[in-house]
C-alpha atoms as one frame of an Amber mdcrd trajectory, in Angstrom:
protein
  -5.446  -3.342  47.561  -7.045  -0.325  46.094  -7.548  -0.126  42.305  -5.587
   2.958  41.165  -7.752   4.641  38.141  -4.571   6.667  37.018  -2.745   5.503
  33.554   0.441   6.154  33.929   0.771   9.072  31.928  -1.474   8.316  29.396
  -5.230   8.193  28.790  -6.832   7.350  31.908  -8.526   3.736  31.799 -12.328
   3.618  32.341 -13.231   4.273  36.146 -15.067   1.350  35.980 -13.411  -1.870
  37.697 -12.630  -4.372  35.071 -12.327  -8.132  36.855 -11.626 -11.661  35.759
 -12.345 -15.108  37.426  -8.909 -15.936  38.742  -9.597 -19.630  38.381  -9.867
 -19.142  34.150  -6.624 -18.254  32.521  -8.326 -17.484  29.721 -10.213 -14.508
  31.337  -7.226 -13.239  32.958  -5.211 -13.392  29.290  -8.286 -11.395  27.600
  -8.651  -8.533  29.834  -4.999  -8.032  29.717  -4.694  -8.370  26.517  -7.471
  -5.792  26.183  -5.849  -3.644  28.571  -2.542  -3.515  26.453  -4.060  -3.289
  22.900  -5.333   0.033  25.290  -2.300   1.241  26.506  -0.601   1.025  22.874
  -3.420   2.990  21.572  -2.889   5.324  24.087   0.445   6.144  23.046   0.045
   6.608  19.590  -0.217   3.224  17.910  -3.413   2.490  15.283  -4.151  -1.116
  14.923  -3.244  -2.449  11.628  -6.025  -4.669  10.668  -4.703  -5.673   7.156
  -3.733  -9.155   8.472  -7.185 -10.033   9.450  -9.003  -8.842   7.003  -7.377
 -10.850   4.835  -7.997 -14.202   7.243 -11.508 -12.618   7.206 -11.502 -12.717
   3.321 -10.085 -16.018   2.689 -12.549 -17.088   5.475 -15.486 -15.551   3.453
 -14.199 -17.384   0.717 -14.194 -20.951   2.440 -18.038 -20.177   3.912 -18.311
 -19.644  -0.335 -17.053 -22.770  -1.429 -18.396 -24.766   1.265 -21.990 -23.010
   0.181 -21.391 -23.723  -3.447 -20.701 -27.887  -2.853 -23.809 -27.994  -0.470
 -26.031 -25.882  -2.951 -24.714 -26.731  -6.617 -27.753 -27.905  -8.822 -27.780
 -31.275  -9.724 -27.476 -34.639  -8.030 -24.289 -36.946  -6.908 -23.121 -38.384
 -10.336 -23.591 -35.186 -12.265 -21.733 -32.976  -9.801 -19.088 -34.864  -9.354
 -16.279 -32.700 -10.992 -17.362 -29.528  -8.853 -17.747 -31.577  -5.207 -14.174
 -32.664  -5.811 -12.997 -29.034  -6.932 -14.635 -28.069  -3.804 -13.425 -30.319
  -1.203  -9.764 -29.996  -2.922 -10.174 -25.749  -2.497 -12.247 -26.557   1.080
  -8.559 -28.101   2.363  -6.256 -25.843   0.504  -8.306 -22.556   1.930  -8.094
 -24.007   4.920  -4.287 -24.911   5.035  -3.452 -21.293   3.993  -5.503 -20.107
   7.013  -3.260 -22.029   9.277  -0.377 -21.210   7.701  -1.062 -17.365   8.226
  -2.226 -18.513  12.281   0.978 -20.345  12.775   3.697 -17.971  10.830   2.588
 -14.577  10.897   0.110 -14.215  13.928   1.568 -16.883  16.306   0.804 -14.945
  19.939   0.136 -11.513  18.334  -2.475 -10.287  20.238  -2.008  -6.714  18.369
  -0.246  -5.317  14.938   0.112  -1.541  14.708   1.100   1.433  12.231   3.829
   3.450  13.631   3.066   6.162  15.650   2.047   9.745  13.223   4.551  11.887
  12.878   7.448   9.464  13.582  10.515   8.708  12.079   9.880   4.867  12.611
   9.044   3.028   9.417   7.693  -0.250  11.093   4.520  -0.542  13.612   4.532
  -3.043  16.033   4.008  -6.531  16.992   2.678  -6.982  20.586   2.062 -10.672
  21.360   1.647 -12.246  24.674   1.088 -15.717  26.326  -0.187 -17.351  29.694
   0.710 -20.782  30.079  -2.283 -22.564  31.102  -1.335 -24.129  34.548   1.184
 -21.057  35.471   0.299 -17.317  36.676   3.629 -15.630  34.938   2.066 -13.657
  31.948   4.613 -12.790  29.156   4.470  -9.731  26.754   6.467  -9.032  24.295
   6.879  -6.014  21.579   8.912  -6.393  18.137   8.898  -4.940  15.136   5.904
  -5.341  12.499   8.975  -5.449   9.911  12.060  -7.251  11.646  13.936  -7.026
   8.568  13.640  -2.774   8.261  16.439  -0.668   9.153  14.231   1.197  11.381
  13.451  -2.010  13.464  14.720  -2.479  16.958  15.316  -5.443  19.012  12.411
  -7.397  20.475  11.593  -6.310  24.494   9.939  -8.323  26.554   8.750  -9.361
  30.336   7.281 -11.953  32.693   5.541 -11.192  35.582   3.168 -12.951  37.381
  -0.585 -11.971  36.922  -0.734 -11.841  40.936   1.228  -8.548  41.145  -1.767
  -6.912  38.991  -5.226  -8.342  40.001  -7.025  -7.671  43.620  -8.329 -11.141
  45.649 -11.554 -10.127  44.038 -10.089 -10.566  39.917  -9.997  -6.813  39.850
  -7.468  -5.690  37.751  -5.163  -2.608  39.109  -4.886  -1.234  36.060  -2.667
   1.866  36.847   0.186  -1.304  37.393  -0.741  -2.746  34.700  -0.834   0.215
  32.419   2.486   1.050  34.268   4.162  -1.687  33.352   3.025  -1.732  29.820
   4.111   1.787  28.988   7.672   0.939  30.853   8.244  -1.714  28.300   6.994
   0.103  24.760   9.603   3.429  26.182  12.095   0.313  26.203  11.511  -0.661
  23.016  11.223   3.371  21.663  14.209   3.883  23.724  16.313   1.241  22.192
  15.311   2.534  18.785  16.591   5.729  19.546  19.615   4.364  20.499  20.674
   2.857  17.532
């Protein structure tokens, strides 16, 4: 099977071959998952990077607190108070970082604006998974806001990674990107609809 360098209408992926190691799930998930966050971008969609900056910030401020236990002046009994203050911020930091992982980002692999010059209020959320021991890859695209007027219903499919990567782990993109662009005109399409 050839690799077909064509996007499907949009910007042409890189003539360069991108490949995986079929044996590593995790490999395959990444370059598709690169390859969509492309293919969104391609039609129109800016990454909205508010949501990790903040994880990024609170983050920062863990690496802080964490610094400011180890270095605090003083020895054991006299800096007791702050340890404790630090530990009990330490866990709390922490539990709001997992909290944001497990509510808001769940399989995202990508949050966008909408598209400029659109009527659409809402970006997107395009998340995706690959079970570990199967080969069907799922992506699905939903609304950044779910509770906006201007939302539509989730879309979504399940294909097996075998129908897009060579014997070699090359990725045929042009399917790929094919694919991908079918189901964000679904979800546009059913927007229009409503």
């Amino acid at each position: 099977m050839a690799t077909d360098g064509g996007g499907g209408g949009g910007a042409a992926p890189s003539p360069t071959a991108k490949k995986a190691n079929l044996l590593d799930a995790y490999s395959i998930k990444h370059l598709l998952d690169e390859t969509v966050s492309e293919v969104a971008k391609s039609k129109g969609y800016a990454e909205d990077a508010r949501l990790s900056n903040r994880r990024l910030a609170v983050g920062a401020a863990v690496i802080a607190v964490a610094l400011l236990a180890q270095f605090y002046p003083g020895k054991f009994p006299e800096n007791r108070d702050v340890l404790l203050a630090c530990i009990a911020l330490y866990a709390a930091l922490n539990v709001a970082l997992q909290i944001v992982t497990y509510t808001k980002e769940k399989n995202a692999i990508l949050f966008t604006y909408p598209p400029a010059g659109s009527f659409n209020r809402t970006g997107l959320v395009i998340s995706s998974k690959l079970p570990r021991l199967s080969d069907m890859y799922t992506l699905t695209i939903a609304s950044a806001d779910p509770q906006s007027k201007s939302s539509s219903e989730p879309v979504h499919f399940s294909k097996s990674v075998t129908k897009w990567f060579t014997e070699d782990g090359v990725l045929v993109e042009g399917l790929f990107w094919k694919d991908v662009e079918k189901l964000i005109d679904d979800y546009n399409s059913d927007h229009r609809s409503k």
